[in-house]
TORLUMLUM-859304 format. One record per residue (C-alpha): x, y, z; residue in one letter; chain; residue number from 1. Coordinates in steps of 0.05 Angstrom, whole numbers, always signed. Each point is the difference from the previous one (the first is absolute). Layout:
N
{site {X,Y,Z},A,A,NUM};
...
This chain:
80
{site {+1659,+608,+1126},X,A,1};
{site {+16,+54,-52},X,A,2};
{site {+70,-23,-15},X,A,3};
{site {-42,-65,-15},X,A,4};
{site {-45,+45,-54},X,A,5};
{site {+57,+30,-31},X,A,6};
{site {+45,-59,-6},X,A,7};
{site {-64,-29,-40},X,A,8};
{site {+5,+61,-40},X,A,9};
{site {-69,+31,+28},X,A,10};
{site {+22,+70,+20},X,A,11};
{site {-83,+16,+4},X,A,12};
{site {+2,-54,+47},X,A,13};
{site {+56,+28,+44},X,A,14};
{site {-23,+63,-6},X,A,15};
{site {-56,-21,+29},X,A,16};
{site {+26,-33,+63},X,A,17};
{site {+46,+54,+18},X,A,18};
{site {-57,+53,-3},X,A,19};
{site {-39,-50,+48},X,A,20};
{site {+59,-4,+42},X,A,21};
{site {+8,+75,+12},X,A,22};
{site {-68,+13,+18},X,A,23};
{site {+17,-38,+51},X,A,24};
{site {+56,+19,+33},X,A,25};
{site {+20,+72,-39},X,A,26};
{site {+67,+7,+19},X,A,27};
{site {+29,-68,-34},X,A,28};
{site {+45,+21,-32},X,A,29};
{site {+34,-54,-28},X,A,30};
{site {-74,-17,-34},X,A,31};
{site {+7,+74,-23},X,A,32};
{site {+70,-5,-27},X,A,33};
{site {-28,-70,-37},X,A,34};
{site {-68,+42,-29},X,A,35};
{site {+47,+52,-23},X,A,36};
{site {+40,-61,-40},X,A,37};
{site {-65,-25,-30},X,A,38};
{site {-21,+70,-18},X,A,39};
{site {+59,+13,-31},X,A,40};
{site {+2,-69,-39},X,A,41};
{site {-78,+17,-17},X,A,42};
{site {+36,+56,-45},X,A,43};
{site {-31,+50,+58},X,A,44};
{site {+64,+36,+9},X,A,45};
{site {-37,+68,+38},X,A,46};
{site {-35,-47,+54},X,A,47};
{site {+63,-40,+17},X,A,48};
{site {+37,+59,+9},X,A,49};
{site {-52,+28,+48},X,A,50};
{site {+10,-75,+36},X,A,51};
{site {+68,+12,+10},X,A,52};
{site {+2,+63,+18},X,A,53};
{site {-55,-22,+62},X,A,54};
{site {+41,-51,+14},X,A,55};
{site {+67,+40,+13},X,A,56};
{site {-48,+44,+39},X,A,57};
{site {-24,-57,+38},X,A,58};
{site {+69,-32,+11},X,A,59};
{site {+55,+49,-24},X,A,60};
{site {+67,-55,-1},X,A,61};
{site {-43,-49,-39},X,A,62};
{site {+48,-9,-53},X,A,63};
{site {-29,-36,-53},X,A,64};
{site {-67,+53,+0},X,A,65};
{site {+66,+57,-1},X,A,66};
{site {+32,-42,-66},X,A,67};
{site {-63,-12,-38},X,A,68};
{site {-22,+78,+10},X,A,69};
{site {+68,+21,-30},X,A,70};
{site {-6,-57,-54},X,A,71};
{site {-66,+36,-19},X,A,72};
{site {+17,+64,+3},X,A,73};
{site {+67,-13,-52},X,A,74};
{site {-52,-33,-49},X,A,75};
{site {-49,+61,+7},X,A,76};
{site {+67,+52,-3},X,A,77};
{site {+27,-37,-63},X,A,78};
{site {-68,-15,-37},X,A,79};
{site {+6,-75,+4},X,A,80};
């Protein structure tokens, strides 16, 4: 349902259900990796980093939470 919210262009909206989703079941991480995207869309570059980094902690080989982490962490390092 979120990647229905965000295709619409409502990241509130997304944000939303994959909050909602993790109260229910914590360790989803794929829902965690996808709130860290939103976040990170939503400008909220700290929080999505702190998504990511749960997630790997969560589920260390997931490789696209490992890619986005170092994605964000370049930006931050380069002052982009």
């Amino acid at each position: 349902m979120a990647f229905f919210w965000r295709r619409k262009g409502d990241l509130p909206g997304a944000h939303e259900q994959l909050t909602q989703a993790l109260k229910l079941q914590t360790n989803y991480y794929e829902a965690r990796f996808n709130l860290g995207r939103i976040l990170l869309l939503q400008g909220k570059v700290e929080q999505a980093t702190n998504e990511f980094v749960r997630v790997l902690q969560e589920s260390p080989n997931y490789q696209p939470a490992r890619t986005s982490l170092e994605q964000v962490l370049l930006r931050i390092a380069v002052g982009k």
